[in-house]
NUVEXGU-706006 format. One record per residue: residue number from 1; chain; x, y, z of N, C-alpha, C in turn; residue in one letter. Coordinates in Angstrom, 1 decimal. Layout:
// residues N
R     i   ch     n.xx     n.yy     n.zz    ca.xx    ca.yy    ca.zz     c.xx     c.yy     c.zz   aa
R   NUM    A        X        Y        Z        X        Y        Z        X        Y        Z    A
...
//
This chain:
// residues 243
R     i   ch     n.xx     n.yy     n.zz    ca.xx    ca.yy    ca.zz     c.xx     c.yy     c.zz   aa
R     1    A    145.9    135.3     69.8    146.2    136.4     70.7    147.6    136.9     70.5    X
R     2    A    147.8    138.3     70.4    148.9    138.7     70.0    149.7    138.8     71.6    X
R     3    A    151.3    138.3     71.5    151.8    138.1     72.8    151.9    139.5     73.3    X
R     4    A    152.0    140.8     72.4    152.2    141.9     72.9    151.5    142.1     74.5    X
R     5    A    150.2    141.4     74.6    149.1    141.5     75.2    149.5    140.3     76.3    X
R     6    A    150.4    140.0     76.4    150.8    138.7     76.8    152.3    138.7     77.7    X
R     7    A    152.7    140.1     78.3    154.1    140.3     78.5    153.9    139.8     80.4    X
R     8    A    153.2    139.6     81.0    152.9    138.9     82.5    153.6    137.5     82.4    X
R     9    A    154.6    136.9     83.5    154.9    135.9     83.3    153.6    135.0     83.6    X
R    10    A    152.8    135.2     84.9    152.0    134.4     84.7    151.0    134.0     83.4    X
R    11    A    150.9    135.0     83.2    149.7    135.0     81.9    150.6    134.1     80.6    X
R    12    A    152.1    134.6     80.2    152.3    133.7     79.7    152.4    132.3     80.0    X
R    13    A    152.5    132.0     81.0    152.8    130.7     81.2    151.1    130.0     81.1    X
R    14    A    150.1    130.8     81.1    148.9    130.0     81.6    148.4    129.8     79.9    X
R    15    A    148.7    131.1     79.1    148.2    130.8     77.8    148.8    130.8     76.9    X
R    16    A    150.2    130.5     77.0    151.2    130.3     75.6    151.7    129.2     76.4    X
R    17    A    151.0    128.4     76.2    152.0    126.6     76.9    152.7    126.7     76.0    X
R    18    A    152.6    126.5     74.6    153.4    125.7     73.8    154.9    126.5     73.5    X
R    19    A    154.4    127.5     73.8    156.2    128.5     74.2    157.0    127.6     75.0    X
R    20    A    156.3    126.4     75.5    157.7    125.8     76.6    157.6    124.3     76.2    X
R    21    A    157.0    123.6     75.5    157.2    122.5     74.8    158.7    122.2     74.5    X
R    22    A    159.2    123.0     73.9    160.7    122.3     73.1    161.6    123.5     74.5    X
R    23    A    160.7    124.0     75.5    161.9    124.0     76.5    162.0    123.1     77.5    X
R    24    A    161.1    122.4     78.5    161.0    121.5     79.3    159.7    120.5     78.4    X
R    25    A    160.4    119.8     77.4    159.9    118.6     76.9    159.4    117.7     77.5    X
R    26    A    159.7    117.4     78.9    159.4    115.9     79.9    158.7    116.5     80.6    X
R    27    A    158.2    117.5     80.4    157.2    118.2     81.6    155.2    117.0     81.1    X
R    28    A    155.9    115.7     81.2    154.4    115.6     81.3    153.5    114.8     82.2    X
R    29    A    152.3    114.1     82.1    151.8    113.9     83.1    152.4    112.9     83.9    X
R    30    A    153.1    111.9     83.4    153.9    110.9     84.3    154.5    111.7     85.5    X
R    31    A    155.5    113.0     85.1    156.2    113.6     85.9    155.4    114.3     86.6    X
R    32    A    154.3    114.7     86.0    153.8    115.4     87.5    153.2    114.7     88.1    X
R    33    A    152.7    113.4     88.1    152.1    112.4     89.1    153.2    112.5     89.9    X
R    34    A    154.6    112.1     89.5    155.7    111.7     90.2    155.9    112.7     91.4    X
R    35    A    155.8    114.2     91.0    155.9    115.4     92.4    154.6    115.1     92.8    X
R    36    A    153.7    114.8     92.3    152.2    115.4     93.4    152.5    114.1     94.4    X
R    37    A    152.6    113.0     94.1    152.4    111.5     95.5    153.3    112.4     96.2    X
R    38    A    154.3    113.5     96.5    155.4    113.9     97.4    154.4    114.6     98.0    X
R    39    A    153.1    114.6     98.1    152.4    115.8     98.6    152.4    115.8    100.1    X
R    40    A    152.4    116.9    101.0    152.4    116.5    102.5    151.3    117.0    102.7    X
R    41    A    150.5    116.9    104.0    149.7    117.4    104.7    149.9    118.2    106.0    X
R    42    A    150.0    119.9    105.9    150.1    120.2    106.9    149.0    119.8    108.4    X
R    43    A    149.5    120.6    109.2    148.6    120.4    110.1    147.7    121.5    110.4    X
R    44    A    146.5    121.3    109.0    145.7    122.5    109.0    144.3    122.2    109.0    X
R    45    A    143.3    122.5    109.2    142.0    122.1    108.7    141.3    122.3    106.8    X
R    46    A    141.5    121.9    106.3    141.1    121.8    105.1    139.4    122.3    105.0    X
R    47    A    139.5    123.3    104.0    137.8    123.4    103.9    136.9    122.8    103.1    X
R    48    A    135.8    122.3    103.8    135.2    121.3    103.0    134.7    121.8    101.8    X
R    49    A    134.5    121.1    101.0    133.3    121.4     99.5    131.8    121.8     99.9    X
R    50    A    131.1    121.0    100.6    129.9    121.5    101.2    129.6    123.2    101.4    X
R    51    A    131.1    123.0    102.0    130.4    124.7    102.5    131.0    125.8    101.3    X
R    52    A    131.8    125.6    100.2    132.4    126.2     99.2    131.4    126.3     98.4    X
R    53    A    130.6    125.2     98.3    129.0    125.6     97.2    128.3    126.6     97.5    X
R    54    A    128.7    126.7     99.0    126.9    127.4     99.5    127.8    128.9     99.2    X
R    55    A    128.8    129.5     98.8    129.2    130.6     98.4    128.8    130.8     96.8    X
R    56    A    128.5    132.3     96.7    127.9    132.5     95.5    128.8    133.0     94.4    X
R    57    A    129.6    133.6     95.1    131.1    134.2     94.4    131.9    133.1     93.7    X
R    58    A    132.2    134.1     92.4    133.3    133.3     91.7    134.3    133.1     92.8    X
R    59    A    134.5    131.5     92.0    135.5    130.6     92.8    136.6    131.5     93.1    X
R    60    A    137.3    131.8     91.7    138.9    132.6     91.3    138.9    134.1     92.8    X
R    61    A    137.9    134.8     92.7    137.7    135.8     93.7    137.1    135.0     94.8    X
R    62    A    136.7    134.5     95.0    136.8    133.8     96.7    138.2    133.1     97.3    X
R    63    A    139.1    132.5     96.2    139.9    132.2     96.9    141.3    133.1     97.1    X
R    64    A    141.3    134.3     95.8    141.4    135.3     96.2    141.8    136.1     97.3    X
R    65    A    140.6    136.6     97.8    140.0    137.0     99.1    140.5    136.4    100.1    X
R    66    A    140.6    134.8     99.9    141.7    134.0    101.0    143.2    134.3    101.0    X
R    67    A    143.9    134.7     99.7    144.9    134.8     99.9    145.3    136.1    100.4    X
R    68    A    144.2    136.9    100.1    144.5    138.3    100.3    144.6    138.7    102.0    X
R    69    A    143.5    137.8    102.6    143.4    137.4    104.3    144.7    137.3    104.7    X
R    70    A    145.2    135.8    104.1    146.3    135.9    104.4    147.5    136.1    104.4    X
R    71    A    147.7    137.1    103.6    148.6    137.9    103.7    148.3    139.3    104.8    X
R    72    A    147.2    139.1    105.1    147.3    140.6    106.6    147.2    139.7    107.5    X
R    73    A    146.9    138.5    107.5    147.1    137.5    109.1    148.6    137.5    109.3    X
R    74    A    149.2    137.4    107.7    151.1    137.1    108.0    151.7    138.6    108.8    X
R    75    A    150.8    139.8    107.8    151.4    141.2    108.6    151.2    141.5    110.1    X
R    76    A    149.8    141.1    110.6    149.3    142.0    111.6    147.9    141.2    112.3    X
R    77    A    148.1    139.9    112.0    147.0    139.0    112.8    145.5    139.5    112.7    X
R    78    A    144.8    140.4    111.9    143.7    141.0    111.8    143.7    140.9    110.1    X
R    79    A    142.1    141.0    109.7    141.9    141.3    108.4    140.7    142.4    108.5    X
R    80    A    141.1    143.2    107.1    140.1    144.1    107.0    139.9    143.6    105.9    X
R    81    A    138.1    143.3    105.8    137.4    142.9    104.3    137.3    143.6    103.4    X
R    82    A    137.2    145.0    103.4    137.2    146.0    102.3    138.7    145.9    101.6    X
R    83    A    139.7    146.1    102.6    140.9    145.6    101.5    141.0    144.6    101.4    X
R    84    A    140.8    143.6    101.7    140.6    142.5    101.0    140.1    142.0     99.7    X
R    85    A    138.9    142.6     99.7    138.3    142.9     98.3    139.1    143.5     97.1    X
R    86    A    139.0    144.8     97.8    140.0    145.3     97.2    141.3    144.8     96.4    X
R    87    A    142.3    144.1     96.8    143.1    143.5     96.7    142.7    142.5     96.0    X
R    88    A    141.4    141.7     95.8    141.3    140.5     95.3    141.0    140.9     93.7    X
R    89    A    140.3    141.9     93.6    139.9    142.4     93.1    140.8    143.0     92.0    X
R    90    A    141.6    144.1     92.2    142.8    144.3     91.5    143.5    143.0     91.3    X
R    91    A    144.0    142.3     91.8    145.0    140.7     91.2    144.3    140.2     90.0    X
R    92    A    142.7    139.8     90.8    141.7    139.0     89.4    141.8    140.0     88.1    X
R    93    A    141.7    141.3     88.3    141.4    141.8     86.6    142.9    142.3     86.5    X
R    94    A    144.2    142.0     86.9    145.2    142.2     86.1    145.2    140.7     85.1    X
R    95    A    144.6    139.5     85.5    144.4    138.6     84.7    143.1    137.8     84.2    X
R    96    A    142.3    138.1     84.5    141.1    138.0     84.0    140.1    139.2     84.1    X
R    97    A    138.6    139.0     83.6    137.9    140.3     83.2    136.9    140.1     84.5    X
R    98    A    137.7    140.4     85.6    136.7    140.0     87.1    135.8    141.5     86.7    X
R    99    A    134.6    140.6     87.9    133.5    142.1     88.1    133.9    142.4     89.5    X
R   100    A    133.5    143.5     89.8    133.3    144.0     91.2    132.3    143.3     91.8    X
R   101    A    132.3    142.5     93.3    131.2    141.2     93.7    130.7    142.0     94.2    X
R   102    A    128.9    142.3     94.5    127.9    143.1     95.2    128.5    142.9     96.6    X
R   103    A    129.1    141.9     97.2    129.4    142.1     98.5    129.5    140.4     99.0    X
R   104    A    130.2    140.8    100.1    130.8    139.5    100.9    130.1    138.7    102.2    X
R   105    A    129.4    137.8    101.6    128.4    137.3    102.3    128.9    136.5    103.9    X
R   106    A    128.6    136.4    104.9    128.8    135.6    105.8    129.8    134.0    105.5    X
R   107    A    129.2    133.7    104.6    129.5    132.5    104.6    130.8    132.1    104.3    X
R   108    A    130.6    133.6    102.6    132.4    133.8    101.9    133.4    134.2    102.9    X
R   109    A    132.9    135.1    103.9    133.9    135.6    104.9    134.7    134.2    105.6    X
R   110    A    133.3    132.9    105.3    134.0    131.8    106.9    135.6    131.0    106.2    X
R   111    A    135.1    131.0    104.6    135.8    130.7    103.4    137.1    131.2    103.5    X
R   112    A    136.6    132.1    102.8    138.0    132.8    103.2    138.8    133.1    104.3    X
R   113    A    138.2    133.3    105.1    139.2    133.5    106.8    140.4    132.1    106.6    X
R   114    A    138.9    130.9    106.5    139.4    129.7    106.9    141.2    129.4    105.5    X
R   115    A    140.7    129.8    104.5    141.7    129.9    103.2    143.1    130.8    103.8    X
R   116    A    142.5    131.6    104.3    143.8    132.9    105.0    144.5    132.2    106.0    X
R   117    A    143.7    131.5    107.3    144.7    130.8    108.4    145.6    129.9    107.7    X
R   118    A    145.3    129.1    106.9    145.8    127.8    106.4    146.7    128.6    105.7    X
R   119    A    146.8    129.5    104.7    148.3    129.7    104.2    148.6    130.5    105.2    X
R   120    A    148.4    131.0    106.4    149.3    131.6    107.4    150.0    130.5    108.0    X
R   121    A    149.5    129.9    108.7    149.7    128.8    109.0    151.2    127.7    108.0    X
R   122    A    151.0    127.2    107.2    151.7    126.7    106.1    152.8    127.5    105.8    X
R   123    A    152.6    128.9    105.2    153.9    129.9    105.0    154.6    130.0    106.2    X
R   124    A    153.9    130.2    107.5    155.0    130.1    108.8    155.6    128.9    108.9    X
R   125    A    155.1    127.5    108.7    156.2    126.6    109.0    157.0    126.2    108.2    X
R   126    A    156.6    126.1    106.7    157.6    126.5    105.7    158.8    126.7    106.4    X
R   127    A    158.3    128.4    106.1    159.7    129.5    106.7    160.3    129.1    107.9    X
R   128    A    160.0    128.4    109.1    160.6    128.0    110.3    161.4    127.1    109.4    X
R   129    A    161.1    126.0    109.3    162.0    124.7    108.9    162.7    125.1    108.0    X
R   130    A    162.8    126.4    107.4    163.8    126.7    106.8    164.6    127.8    107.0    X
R   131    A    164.5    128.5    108.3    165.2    129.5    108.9    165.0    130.4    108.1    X
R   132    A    164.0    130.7    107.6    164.1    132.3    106.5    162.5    132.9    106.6    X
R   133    A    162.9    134.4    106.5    161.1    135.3    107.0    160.7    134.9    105.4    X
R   134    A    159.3    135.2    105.8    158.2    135.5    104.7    158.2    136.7    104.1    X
R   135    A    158.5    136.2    102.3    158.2    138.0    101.8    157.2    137.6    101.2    X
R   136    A    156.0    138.4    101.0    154.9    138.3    100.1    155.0    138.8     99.0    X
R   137    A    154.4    138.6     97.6    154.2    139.2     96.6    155.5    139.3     95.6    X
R   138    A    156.8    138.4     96.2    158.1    138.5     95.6    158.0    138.7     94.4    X
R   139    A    159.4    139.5     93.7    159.5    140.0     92.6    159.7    139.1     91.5    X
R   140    A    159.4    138.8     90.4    159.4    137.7     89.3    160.4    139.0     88.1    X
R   141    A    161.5    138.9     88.2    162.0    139.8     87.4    161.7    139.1     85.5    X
R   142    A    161.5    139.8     85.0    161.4    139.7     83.0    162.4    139.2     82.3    X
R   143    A    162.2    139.3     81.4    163.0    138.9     80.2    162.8    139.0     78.5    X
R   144    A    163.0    140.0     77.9    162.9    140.3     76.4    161.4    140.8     76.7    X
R   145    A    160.6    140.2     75.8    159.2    140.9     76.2    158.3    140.4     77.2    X
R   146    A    158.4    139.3     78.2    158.1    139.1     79.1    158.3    139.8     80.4    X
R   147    A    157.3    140.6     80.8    158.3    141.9     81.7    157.8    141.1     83.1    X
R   148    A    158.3    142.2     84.1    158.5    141.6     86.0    156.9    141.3     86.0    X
R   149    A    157.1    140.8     87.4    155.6    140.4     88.4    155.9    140.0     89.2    X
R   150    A    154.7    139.7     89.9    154.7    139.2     91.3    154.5    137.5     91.0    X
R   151    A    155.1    137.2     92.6    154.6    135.7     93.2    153.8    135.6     94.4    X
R   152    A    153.9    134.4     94.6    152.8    134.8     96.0    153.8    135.1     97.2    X
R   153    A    154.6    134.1     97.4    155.4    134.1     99.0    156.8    133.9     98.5    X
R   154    A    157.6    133.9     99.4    159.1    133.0     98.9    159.1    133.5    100.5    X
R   155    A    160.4    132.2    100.8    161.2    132.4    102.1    162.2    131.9    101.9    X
R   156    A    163.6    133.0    101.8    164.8    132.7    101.5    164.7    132.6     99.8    X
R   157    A    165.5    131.9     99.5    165.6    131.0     98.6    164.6    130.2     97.6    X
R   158    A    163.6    130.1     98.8    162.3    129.0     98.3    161.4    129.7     97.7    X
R   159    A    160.4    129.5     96.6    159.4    130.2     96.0    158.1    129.4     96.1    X
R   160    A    157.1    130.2     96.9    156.3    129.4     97.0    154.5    129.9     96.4    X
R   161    A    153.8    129.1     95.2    152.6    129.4     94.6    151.6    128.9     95.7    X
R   162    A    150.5    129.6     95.6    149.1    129.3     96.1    148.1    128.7     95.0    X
R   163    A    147.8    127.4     95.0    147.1    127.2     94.2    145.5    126.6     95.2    X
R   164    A    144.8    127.4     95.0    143.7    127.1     95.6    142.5    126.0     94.7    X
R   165    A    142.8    124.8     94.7    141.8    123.4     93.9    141.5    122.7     94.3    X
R   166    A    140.6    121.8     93.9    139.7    120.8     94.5    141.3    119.5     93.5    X
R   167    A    141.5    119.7     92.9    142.5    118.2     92.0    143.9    118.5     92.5    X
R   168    A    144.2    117.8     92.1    145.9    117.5     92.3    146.7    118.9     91.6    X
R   169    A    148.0    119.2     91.9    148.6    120.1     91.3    148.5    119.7     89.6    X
R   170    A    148.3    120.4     88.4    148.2    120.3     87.3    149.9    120.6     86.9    X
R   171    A    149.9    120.2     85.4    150.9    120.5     85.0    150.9    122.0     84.6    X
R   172    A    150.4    122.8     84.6    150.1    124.3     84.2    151.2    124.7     85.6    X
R   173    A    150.4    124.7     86.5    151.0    124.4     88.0    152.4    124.2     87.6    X
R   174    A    152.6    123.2     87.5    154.2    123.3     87.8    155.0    123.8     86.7    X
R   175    A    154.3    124.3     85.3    154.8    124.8     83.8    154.9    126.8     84.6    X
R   176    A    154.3    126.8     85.2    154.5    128.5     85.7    155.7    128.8     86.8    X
R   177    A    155.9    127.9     88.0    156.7    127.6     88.6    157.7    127.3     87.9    X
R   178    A    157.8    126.7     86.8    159.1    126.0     86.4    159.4    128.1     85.6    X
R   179    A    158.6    128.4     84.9    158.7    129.5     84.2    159.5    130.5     85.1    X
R   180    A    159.1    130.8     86.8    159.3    131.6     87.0    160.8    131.6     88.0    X
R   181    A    161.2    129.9     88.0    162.6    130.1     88.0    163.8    130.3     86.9    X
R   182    A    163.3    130.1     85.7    164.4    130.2     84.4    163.9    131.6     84.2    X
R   183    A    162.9    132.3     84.9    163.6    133.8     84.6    164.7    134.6     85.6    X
R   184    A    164.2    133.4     87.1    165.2    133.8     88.1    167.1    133.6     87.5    X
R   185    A    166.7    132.5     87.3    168.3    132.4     86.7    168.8    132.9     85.6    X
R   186    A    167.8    133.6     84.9    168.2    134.4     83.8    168.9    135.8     84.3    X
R   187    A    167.6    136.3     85.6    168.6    137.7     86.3    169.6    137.3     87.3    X
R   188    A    170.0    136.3     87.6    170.9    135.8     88.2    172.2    135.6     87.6    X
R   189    A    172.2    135.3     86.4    173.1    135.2     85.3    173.9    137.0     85.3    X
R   190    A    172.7    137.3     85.1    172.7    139.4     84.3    172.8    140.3     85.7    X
R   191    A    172.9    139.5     87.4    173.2    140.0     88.5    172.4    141.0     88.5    X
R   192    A    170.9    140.6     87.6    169.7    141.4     88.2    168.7    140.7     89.8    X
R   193    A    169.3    140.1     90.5    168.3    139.0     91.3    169.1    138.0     91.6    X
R   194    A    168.2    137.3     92.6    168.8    135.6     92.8    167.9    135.0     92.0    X
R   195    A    168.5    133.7     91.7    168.1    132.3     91.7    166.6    132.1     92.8    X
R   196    A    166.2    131.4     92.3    165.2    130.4     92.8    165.6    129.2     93.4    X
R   197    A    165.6    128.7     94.1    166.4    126.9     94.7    165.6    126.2     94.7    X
R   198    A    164.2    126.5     95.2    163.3    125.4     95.6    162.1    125.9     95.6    X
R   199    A    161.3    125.3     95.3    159.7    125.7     94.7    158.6    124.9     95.3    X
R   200    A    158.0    125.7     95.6    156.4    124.7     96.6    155.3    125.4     95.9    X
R   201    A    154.3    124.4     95.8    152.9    124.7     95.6    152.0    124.2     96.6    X
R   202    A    151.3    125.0     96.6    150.6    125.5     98.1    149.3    125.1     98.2    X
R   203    A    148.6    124.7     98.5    147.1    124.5     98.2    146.3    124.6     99.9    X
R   204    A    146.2    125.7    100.4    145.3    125.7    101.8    143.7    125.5    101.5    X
R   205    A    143.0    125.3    100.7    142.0    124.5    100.5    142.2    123.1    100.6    X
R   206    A    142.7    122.5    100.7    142.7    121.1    100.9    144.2    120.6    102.1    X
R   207    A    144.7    122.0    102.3    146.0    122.0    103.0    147.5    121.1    103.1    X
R   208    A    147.7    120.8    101.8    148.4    120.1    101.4    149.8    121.1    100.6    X
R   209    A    150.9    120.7    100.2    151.5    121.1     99.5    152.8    120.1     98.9    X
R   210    A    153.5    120.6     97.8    154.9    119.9     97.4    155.9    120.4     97.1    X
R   211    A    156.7    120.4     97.8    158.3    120.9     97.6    159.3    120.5     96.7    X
R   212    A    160.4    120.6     96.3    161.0    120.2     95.1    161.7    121.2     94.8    X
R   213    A    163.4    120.5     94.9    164.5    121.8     94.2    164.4    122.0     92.4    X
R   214    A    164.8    122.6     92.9    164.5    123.0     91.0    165.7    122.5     90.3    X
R   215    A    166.9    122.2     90.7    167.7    121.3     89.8    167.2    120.2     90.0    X
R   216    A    166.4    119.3     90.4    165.9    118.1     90.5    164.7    118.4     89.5    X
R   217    A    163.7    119.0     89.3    162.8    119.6     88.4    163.2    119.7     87.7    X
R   218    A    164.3    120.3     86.7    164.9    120.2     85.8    165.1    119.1     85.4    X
R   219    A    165.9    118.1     86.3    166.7    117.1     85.7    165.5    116.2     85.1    X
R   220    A    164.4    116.1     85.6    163.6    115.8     85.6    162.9    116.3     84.0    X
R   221    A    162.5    117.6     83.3    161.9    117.6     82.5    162.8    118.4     81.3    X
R   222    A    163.7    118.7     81.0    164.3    119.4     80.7    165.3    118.4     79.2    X
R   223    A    165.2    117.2     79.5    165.5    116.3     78.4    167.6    116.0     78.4    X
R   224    A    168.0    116.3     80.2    169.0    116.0     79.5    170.1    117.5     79.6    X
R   225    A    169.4    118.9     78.9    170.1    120.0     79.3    170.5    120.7     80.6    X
R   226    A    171.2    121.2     80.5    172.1    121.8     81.1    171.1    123.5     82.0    X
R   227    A    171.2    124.1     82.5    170.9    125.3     82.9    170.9    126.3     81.7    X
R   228    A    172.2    126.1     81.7    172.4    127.5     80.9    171.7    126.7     79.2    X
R   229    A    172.0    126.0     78.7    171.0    125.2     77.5    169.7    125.8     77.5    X
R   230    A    169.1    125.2     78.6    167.8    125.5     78.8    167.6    126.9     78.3    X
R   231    A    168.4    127.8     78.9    167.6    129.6     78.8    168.2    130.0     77.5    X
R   232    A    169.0    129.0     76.9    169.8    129.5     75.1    168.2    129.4     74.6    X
R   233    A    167.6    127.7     74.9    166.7    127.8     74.0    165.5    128.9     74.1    X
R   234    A    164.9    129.3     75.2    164.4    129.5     75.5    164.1    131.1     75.4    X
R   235    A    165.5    131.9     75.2    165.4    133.0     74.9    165.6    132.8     73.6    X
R   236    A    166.2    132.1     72.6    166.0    132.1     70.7    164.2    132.2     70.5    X
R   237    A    163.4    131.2     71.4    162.3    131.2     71.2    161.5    132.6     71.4    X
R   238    A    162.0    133.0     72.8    161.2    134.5     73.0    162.3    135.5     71.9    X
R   239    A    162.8    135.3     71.0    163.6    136.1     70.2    162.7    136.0     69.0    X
R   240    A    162.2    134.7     68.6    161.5    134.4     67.5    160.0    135.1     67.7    X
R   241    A    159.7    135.2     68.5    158.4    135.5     69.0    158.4    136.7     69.2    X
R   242    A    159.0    137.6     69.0    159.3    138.8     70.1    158.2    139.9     69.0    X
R   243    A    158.1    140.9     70.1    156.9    141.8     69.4    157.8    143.0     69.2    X
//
């Protein structure tokens, strides 16, 4: 796949892994067992599997649809399902080849609601214990041919992913997180942006999540380098690669 087609950080980060091999080297499964046992459990109801089967909808667009919920429970305590769709809709085919779903069954509605409370829920206490509002959709500013995007949440400082699974956080998981703070500190550097500090992954299907500063993340997989190290290599690499 030519990376032209490949300028989304997310998207890079999900299908060019090996672009970050010789940049966070220790990123491997040892170390991510090591963050996931930090996992907490909010005080949320988790949705069971039972009732996730009896939905007919792709998984990716149902949970979706959950995040999209909750993001109008964070605005305005109400959802409307058409934008909801809507929204889920547009997200899925900026990164995959989603179809338009014939429609949102009862069941998917209880799904999703229940997916929407739980990151409302979770992003609000987040943001309390850390004295900072909720912005949704935060900006992921670029770099060389890797251009901006969105995140899901951040509060303050903190950046926080939605990963909606039945397993443990994967290393993909934390290889996109890790991605989308060495671009933070890249416009941070160039006094396009802040920094990133601290990074959570979110999972309101099972209602759990794990926090973690990102100089500890680093120290962690990074082999040793330094910050600024890190983004030398890592922009020679998007310099080698560049379209």
């Amino acid at each position: 796949m030519m990376l032209k087609l490949l300028r989304d950080p997310r998207t890079v980060a999900r299908d060019v892994p090996g672009l970050f091999d010789a940049v966070f080297p220790q990123l491997t499964s040892s170390v991510v067992m090591h963050f996931n046992r930090r996992r907490v459990a909010a005080d949320v109801t988790p949705v069971p599997s039972g009732l996730i089967e009896q939905s007919k909808l792709q998984r990716a667009m149902l949970f979706e649809l959950g995040v999209a919920a909750g993001e109008m429970l964070l605005r305005a305590d109400v959802i409307d399902w058409e934008e909801c769709k809507r929204v889920a809709l547009a997200r899925q085919r900026r990164y995959f080849d989603a179809e338009t779903p014939e429609g949102i069954s009862e069941v998917d509605r209880v799904i999703a609601e229940q997916v929407g409370r739980n990151v409302t829920e979770m992003i609000r206490g987040l943001s309390a214990e850390r004295g900072q509002t909720v912005t949704a959709a935060p900006l992921i500013t670029g770099l060389r041919w890797i251009s901006s995007g969105r995140g899901d949440f951040s509060a303050g400082q903190s950046l926080v992913e939605v990963k909606c699974t039945n397993k443990n956080f994967s290393a993909a998981d934390y290889r996109q997180i890790a991605l989308y703070w060495l671009l933070s500190y890249a416009s941070a550097l160039e006094n396009r942006g802040q920094e990133w500090s601290e990074g959570i992954l979110l999972n309101p299907r099972s209602g759990q999540y794990v926090a973690f500063g990102f100089d500890e993340m680093l120290h962690a997989i990074s082999a040793g380098r330094t910050k600024v190290e890190v983004l030398q290599v890592f922009a020679s690499m998007l310099d080698d690669q560049s379209v």
